[in-house]
N, C-alpha and C positions, 0 to 999 in steps of 0.2 A: 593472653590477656594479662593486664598489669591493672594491680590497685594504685591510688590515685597516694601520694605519701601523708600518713599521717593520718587515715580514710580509716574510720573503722570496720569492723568483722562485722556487719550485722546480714542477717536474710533480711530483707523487705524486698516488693517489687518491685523491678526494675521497671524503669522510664526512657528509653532511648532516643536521644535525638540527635539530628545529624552535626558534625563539626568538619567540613572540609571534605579529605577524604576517608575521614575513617568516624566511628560511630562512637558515640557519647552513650553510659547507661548508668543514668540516675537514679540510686537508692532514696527511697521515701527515707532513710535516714540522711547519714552524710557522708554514705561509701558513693564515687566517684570510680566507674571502670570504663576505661577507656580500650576498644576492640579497634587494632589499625589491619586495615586491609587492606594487602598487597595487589596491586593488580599491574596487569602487564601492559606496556601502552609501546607505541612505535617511538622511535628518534625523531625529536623534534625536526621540524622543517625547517630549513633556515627560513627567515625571513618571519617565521609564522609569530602571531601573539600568543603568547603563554600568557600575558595576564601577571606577568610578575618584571619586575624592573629592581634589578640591584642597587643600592644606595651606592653615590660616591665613594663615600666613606664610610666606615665604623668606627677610624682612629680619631674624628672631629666631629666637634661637634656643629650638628648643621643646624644651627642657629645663629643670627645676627650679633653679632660684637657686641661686649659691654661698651653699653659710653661711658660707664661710671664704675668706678671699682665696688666691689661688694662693699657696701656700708653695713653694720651688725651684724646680728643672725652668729654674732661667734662659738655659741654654745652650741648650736647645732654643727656648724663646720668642726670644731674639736672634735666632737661623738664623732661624726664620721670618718674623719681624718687618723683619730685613734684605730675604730676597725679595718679602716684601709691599711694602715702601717702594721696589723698583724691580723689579717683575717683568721687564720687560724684555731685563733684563741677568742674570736669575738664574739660575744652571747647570741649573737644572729647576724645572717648573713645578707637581710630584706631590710629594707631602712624605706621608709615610704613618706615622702615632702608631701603636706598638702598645705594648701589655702585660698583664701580669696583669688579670684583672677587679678594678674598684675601684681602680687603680691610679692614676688621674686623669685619662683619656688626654679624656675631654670636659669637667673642668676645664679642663685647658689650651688646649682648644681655644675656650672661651668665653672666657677672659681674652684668647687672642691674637683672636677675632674682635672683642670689644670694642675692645681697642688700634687695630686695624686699620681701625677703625673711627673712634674718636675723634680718635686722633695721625696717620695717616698718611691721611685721607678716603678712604680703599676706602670700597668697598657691601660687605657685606658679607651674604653670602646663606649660609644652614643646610639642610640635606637630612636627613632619618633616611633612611639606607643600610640599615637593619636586614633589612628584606623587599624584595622586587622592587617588590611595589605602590606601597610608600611611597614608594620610592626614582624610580619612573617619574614618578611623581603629581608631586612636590619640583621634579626636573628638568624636569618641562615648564613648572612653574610661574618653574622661573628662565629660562627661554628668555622668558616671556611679561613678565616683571619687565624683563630686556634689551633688549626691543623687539619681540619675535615678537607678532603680531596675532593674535586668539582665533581665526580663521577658520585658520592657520596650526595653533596649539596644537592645535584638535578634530583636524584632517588628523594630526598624527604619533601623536594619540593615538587614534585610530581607526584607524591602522595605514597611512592613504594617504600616507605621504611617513614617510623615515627621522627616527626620533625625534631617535638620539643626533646626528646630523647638524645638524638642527631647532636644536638648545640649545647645539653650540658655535658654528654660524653665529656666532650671536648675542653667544655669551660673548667670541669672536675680535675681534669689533667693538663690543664697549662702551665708551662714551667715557669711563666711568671706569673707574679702577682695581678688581679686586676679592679676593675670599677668598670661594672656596666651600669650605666646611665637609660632607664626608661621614662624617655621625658613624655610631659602632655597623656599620659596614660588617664584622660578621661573616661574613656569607654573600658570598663571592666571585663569585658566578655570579647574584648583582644587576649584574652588571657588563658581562653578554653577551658574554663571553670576552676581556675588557677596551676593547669600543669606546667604553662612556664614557668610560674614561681616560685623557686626553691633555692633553696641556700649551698653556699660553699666554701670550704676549707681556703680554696684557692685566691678567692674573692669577695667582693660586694656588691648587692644590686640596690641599685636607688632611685627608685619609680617617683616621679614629679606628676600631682594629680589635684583634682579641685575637690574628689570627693575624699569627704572626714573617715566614712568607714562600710567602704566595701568589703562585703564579706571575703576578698579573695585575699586581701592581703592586713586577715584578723590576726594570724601569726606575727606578723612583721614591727619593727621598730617603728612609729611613727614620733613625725615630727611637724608641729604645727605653725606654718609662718603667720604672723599677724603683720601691722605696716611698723614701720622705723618710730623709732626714738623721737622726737624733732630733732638734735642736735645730731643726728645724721642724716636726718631728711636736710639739713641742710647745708652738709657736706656734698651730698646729692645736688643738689644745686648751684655750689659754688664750684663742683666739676665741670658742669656745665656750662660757665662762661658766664653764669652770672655772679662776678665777682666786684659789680661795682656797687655791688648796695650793702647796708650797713647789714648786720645780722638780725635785728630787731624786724625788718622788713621780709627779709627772709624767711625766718619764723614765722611771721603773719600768714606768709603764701604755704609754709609749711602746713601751717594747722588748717589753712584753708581748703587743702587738699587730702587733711586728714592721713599727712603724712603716709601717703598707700601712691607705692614704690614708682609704678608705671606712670602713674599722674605726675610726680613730680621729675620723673626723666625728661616726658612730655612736655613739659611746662616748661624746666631748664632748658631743651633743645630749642623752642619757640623762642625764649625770651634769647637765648645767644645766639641765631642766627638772625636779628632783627639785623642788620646792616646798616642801609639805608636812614632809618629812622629806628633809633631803640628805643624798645617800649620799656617804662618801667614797672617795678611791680605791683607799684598803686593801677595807673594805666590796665595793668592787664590783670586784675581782680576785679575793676568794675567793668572790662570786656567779657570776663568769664562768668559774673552774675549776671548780666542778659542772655549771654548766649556759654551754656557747657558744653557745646560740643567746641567751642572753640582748642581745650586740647588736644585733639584729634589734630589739628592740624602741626601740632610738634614731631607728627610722623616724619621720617624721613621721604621724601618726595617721591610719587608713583609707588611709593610701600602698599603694597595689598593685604599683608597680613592682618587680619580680625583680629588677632590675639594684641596686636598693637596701637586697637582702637580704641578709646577708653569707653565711647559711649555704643561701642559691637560690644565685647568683650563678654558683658553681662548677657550679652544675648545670646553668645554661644552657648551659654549654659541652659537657658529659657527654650532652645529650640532642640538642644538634645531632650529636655525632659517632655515637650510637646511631641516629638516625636517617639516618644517612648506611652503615651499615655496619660500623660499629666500635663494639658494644657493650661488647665487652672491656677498652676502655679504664676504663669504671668501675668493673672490676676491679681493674685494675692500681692504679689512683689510690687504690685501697681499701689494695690488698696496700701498697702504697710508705705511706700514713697510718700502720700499725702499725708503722714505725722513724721516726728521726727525721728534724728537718730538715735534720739535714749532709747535705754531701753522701755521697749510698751509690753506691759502686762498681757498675758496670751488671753485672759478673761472675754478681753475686745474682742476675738474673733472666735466666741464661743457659737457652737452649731447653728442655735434656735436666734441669735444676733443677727447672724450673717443673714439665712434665711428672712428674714424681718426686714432686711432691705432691698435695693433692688440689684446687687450682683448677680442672682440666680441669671439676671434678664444681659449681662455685660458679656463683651464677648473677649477670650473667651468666658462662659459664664461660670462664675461661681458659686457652689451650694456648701448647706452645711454639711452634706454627707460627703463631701470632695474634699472641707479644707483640710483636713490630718492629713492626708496624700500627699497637698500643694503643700504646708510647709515643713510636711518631711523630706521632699524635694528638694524646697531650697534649700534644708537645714543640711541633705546629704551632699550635695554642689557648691557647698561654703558662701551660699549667698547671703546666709542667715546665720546667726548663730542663737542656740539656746540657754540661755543662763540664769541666773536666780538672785534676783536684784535684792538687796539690802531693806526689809521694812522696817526700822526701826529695832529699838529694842524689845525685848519680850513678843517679838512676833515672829511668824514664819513667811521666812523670803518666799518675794512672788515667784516665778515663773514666768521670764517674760522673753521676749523674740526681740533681735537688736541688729540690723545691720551696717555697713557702713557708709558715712553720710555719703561718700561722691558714687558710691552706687544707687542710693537713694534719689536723688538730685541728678543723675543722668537717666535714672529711669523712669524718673518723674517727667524730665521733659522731654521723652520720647511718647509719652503717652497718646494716642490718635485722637486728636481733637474730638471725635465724638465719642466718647470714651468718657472725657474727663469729668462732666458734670455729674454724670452718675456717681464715678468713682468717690468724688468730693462729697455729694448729697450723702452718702452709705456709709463713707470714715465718718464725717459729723450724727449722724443718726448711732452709730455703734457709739458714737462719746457720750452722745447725749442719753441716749438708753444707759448705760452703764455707770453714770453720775447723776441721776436723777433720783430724787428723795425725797421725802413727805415734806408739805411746804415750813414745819419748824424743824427740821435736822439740815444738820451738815455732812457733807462725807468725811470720814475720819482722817485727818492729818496727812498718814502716812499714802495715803490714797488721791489728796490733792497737790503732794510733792512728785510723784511718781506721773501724773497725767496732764501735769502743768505745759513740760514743753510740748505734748503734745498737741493741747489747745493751741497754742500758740501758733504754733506749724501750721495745723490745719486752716486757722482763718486768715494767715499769710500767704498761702498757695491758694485759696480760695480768691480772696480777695483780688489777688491776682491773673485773673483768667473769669470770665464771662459766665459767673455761678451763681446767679444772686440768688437763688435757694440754699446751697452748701453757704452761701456766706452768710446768711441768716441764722443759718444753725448754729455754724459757727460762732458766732459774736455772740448767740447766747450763753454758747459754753465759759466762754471765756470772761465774759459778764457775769454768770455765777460763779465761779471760780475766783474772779478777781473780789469780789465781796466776800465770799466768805474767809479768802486767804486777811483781809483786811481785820474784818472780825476776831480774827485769831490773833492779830498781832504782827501776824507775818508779811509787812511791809515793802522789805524786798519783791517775794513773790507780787505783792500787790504792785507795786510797781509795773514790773515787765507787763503784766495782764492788764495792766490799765493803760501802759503807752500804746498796747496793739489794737486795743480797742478804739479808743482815742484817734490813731493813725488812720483807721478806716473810715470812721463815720468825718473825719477832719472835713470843714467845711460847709457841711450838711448843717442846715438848721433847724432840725427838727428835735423834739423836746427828746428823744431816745441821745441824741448826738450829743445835746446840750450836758444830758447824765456823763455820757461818756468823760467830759470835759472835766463836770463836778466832782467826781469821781477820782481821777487823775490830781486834780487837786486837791482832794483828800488825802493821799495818799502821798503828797510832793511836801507837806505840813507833816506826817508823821516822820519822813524822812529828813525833820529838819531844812528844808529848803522852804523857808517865808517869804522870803521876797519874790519868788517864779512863783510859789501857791497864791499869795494874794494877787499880782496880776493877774493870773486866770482866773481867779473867784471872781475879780473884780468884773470882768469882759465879759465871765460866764451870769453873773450877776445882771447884768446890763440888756444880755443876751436873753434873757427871762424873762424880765419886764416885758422886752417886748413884747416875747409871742405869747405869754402868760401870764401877763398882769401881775402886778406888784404883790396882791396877797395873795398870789398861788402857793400851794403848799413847798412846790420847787423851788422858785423863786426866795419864800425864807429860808429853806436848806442853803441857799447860796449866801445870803447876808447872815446864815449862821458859823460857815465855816470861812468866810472872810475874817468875821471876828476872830474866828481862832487864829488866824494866820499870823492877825494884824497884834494880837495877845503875841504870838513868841518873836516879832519884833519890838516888844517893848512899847507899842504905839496903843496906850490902855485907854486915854478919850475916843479913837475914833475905833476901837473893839467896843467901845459899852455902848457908844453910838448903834452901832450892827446888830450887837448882840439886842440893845433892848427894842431893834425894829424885829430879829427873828423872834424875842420872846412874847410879847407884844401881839405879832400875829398870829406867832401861832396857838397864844391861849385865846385870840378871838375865832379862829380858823378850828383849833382843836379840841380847845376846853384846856383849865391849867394843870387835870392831873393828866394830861397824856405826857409817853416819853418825850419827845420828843420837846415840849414844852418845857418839860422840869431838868431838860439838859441844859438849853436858852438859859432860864433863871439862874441856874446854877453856878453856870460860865460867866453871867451878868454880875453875880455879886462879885466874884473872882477881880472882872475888871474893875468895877467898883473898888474891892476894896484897895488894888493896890493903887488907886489913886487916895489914897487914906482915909477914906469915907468909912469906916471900919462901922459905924453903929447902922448904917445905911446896909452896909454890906452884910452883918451880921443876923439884921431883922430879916431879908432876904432869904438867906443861908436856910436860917430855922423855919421858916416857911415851909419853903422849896421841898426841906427834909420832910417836915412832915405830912404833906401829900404827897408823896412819893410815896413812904410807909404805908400810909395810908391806902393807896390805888394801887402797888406793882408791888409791896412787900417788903419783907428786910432785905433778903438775899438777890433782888432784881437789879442787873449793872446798874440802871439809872440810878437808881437806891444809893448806891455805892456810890456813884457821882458824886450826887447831894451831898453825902453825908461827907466825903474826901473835902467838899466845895466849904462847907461851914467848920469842918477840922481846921484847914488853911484859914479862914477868917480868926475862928479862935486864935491861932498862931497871933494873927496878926495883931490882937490884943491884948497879949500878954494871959490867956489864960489856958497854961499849957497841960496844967492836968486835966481839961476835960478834952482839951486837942487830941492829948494822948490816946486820953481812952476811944472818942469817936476816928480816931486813926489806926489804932489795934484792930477796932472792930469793923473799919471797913477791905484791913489788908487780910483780916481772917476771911472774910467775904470772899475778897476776890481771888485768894488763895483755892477757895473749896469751887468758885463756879469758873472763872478764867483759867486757872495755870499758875506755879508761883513764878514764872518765867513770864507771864503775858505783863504788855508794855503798864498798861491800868495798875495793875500790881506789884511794878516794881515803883512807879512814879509813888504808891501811899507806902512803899517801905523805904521810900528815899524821905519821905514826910514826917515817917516814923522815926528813921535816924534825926533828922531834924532836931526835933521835937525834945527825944532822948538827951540831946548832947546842953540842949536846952534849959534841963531838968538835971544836969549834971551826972545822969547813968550813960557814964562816955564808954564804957566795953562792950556796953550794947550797940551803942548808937557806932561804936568803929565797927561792929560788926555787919549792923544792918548797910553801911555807907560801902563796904566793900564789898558785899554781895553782890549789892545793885551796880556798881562800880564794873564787875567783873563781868558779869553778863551782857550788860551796855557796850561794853569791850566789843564784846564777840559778834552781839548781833547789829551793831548800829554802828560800831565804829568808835575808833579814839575823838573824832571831831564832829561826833553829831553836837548840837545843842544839847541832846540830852545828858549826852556823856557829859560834856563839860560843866553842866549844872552840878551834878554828881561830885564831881570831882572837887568842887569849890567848898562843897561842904566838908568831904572828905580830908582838905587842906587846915578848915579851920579847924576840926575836930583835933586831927593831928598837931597841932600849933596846944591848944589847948591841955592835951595829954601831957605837953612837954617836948614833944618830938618836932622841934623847932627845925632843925637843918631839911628834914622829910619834907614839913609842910611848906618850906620856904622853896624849897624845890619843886612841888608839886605846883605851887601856886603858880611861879615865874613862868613854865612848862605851857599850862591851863591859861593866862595871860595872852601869851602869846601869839596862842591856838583861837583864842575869844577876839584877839584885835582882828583877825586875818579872815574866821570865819563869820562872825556875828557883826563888827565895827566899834569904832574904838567907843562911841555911846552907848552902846546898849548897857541895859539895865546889869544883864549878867557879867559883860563886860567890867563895867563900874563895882560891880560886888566882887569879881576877881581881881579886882587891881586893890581894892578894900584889903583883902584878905593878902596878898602877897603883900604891903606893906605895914600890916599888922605882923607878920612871918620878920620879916627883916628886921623890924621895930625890934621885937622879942631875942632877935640873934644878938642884937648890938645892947639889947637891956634900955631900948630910951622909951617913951612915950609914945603914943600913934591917937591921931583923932580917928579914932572908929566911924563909918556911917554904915548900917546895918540896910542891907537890899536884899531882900529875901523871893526869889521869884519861884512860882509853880514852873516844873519841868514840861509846863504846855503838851501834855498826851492828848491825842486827838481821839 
């Protein structure tokens, strides 16, 4: 009897089970003894099957040609390359590749057995690990490669003398250096509870595997492939013959593949042997969004290998764990395909979630007491990975499951048609469960950034495929989400959530569709785009009337957000037009202290006054304010409106101490209930700079202008409208201070940017050319006819 190396000393009962021809007996600890028993058997027949077939080789490796030289992965080739050039002396002698299927992991391994090969004089021997057979067959052949005599070889393979014993004799005492290669070593229990793997003075063994961490090879070096760079995914491609397209396109197909190795071999070999007619890479991204499995056909012709299949690939992994026990995991891998590739928070696929839908009923079916199983499966097959997404500051990363998108996207559309409705109903029901909240809260920030692309995904692939319940679900998820990201400010987000929405209901006239539209419009005004907002207000406007009559409550949301569109075009008659049919009705429709009303008035005197109606505008103002007060409070946004709406009026007639102070107090406001980031509050501390520089406290007001200046920046852009509002102030401020070359340069900058994005009339436009020749004036010391244009940065 022989302890297993490294196996400790303990008594506990042994467990015996059988391995070939000799007995395995397993300690309830971690002592491994392994009993080989010799037995006597006749001289084979000629002719007869033994059941065992010697490899070609062990000195090649029996695997298909690179098409393309090893791209990256250099860190990992040193390490090995290092132990290879002095085994000896190498911390370990087990180095174990794992990762995603198609990931390269026996690329790598053939370029370093070649290396090791040519530069450092190893031998350099290959094993397929895939099966036991292959893998026994391989290693006896490397024992007999090292010196072991045939008469030797029959005995361990006939079961008279220990095998694994037999091949490292041999491998301990080879006079040369070497690099054994166990590629495809999927199945861990080719490995007889790890006695073939051990280490050596002489050598290196370097197992290629999909699973992250089999306990057989916990000793061992590991090294983790993930996919390429892009900037060698598309050296990958330009090996492959496609070298007539610029690089910028490349990249495209690069990141469309998610740079994951086998995909873009595939893709290259497709696209360079087009012949006949070449297909470009535009051409063959919108063949490959209808149909994925279209890479598969970059196989080489009549290839049978699975492992070269992109849309098999994943399923070799899905059918070992179903035959092990865990069919649910191709459940799960299904359910996770229907969101995207962010990472998604593991929350969603909490027990009593899962259970709560109808997976239990999918085949095969999923429960909550199975899902730990299913995605420790894919997490140990490198389907998945586990990681700990970023929430913000002062919080603790989520925990969340992520895999890679063209796994996702090929395993999505293998899905069996009757399959898919469920799957779609069960992902939108776990969103919807898990972002659902009392009807005045919102889900916290960091929780609608983290779930966004997923809504997204979902009512995309819904949408998609004959689901009109998941798509129902769907479009609500993403309809709450998309308002509430609005409400915050967060615009971009708001954006994407409003095209997808918009995208599906397109067409449909029904009053959900018509929001969808309004909505989108809303959102195309914050982002500075007035001319596309007011067309669609305008059509969505139109749109209303009909199927809603002129004083429906929708219908004035739509001639109220015209008006604003038609306000940050500078077109202030047919905004007070708008505004005062939405205010108009909706104090007959709502009464004048509802919000919604005292936004209308608000907005109304605004237009008013910058048509100079200032006393018109002002009586308005202080109205508006003080029902508002009155009905929804100091600290209620609308409140904050108001009071921002008659600040700006004051401005507009000279009486800036009380602008000031009703401007203080609506940026303290919105400071305590918005955000001092949120768009509302930066627009009254651009008011505030104003106002300051106005009052001649210019270190305040340069201070407050670059605040807002700075932020604007980051979230909006150098060439929002709002930005450029910002800036002009920022310019005279500067001009004023004395720092004339700055503001002259700031201005000409901002000009430029005003003629190209807003037109050479607009209001702001005309206030930036005011200000850059006021700037100039001041450099040369002569005079300038000032005309003062003072516009609200239009926050919606």
């Amino acid at each position: 009897m022989r302890d297993h190396p490294d196996a400790h000393q303990v008594n506990h009962a042994l467990r015996a089970v059988a391995d070939g021809h000799s007995r395995v007996y397993q300690a309830t600890g971690n002592q491994v003894i392994v009993e080989y028993r010799v037995q006597q058997s006749e001289p084979p027949v000629p002719g007869a099957g033994l059941g065992w077939t010697s490899p070609e080789s062990v000195r090649t490796p029996l695997v298909a040609p690179l098409a393309s030289p090893l791209r990256d992965r250099i860190d990992v080739r040193e390490a090995l390359l290092r132990a290879i050039a002095d085994p000896a002396s190498a911390r370990n002698g087990l180095h174990v590749v794992h990762g995603m299927a198609g990931s390269g992991k026996t690329a790598l391994s053939q370029t370093v057995f070649d290396e090791a090969v040519t530069r450092h004089g190893a031998v350099g021997l290959w094993v397929n690990a895939s099966d036991r057979s292959s893998f026994r067959s391989g290693m006896l052949a490397v024992a007999h490669d090292r010196g072991a005599t045939q008469q030797e070889v029959d005995a361990a393979r006939e079961g008279r003398r220990p095998d694994a014993d037999l091949v490292w004799h041999y491998l301990d005492r080879s006079p040369e250096p070497w690099l054994l290669v166990l590629d495809n070593a999927d199945d861990p229990s080719v490995f007889g509870h790890g006695v073939w793997l051990r280490s050596s003075s002489r050598g290196i063994v370097l197992v290629t595997t999909r699973l992250r961490g089999a306990a057989v090879w916990s000793r061992a070096v590991k090294h983790q492939l993930d996919v390429l760079d892009v900037s060698y995914a598309v050296d990958v491609l330009r090996d492959l013959v496609v070298s007539t397209e610029d690089t910028a396109r490349l990249e495209l197909l690069a990141r469309r593949l998610g740079c994951h190795p086998l995909a873009l071999s595939l893709a290259g070999a497709y696209l360079g042997r087009q012949l006949l007619e070449p297909v470009s890479v535009d051409e063959y991204l919108k063949r490959l969004d209808a149909d994925p499995s279209l890479l598969d056909r970059g196989a080489e012709p009549g290839e049978q290998e699975l492992r070269r299949l992109i849309t098999r690939t994943w399923q070799i992994s899905l059918d070992t764990l179903a035959e092990r026990g865990n069919p649910q995991a191709t459940t799960l891998l299904r359910l996770l395909s229907c969101f995207a590739a962010a990472p998604l928070p593991v929350g969603v696929l909490s027990p009593t979630a899962l259970d709560g839908t109808s997976l239990p009923h999918a085949v095969p079916p999923l429960t909550g007491e199975h899902a730990n199983v299913a995605l420790e499966g894919l997490e140990t097959h490198s389907l998945v990975s586990l990681i700990q997404t970023d929430a913000g500051a002062e919080r603790a990363a989520v925990r969340s499951v992520q895999a890679h998108p063209l796994l996702l996207e090929t395993v999505g559309s293998r899905i069996p048609v009757d399959q898919r409705a469920l799957l779609l109903e069960s992902a939108a029901g776990l969103l919807r469960r898990l972002l659902s909240t009392d009807s005045n809260q919102y889900v916290d920030p960091h929780t609608l950034r983290l779930f966004t692309p997923h809504a997204s995904a979902l009512l995309k692939h819904a949408a998609a495929h004959p689901a009109d319940t998941a798509t129902a679900s769907a479009l609500a998820v993403v309809r709450n989400l998309r308002d509430q990201s609005y409400v915050r400010g967060d615009y971009a987000t708001a954006r994407t959530l409003a095209d997808d929405a918009a995208q599906v209901t397109d067409g449909q006239g029904t009053a959900e569709a018509l929001t969808d539209r309004h909505e989108r419009g809303r959102v195309l005004t914050a982002l500075g785009h007035f001319d596309e907002a007011a067309t669609l207000h305008r059509a969505t406007l139109e749109a209303r009337e009909a199927l809603l009559g002129p004083e429906h409550p929708d219908t004035l949301d739509s001639a109220h957000a015209l008006g604003i569109a038609l306000y940050g075009l500078g077109r202030w008659a047919e905004d007070e037009s708008f505004m005062r049919r939405a205010a108009d009705g909706r104090t007959r429709a709502l009464g004048v202290a509802h919000p919604d009303t005292i936004d209308s008035r608000g907005r109304l005197a605004e237009a008013i006054g910058q048509q100079q109606r200032w006393d018109e505008a002002r009586r308005l103002a202080a109205e508006n304010l003080m029902v508002s007060e009155r009905a929804l409070g100091d600290d209620h946004p609308h409140t904050l409106l108001s009071r921002i709406a008659l600040a700006w009026v004051l401005a507009g007639t000279g009486d800036w101490e009380e602008a000031a102070a009703h401007t203080r107090t609506t940026l303290e406001g919105s400071e305590r209930i918005l955000g001092v980031d949120h768009p509302r509050t930066l627009a009254a501390r651009q008011r505030l700079a104003d106002i300051l520089s106005r009052l001649g406290q210019w270190a305040q007001a340069l201070e407050a202008a670059e605040a807002v200046r700075a932020v604007r920046q980051q979230v909006l852009g150098a060439e929002h409208p709002h930005t450029l509002s910002i800036d002009i102030v920022l310019a005279r401020i500067l001009r004023s201070t004395g720092r004339i070359t700055e503001a002259q340069e700031l201005a000409a900058l901002t000009l430029e940017v005003c003629v190209r994005v807003l037109g050479d009339d607009h209001p702001d436009t005309l206030a930036c050319r005011t200000e850059y020749e006021a700037a100039l004036a001041a450099s040369e010391r002569t005079p300038v006819h000032s005309r003062e244009v003072d516009q609200e940065d239009g926050e919606s």
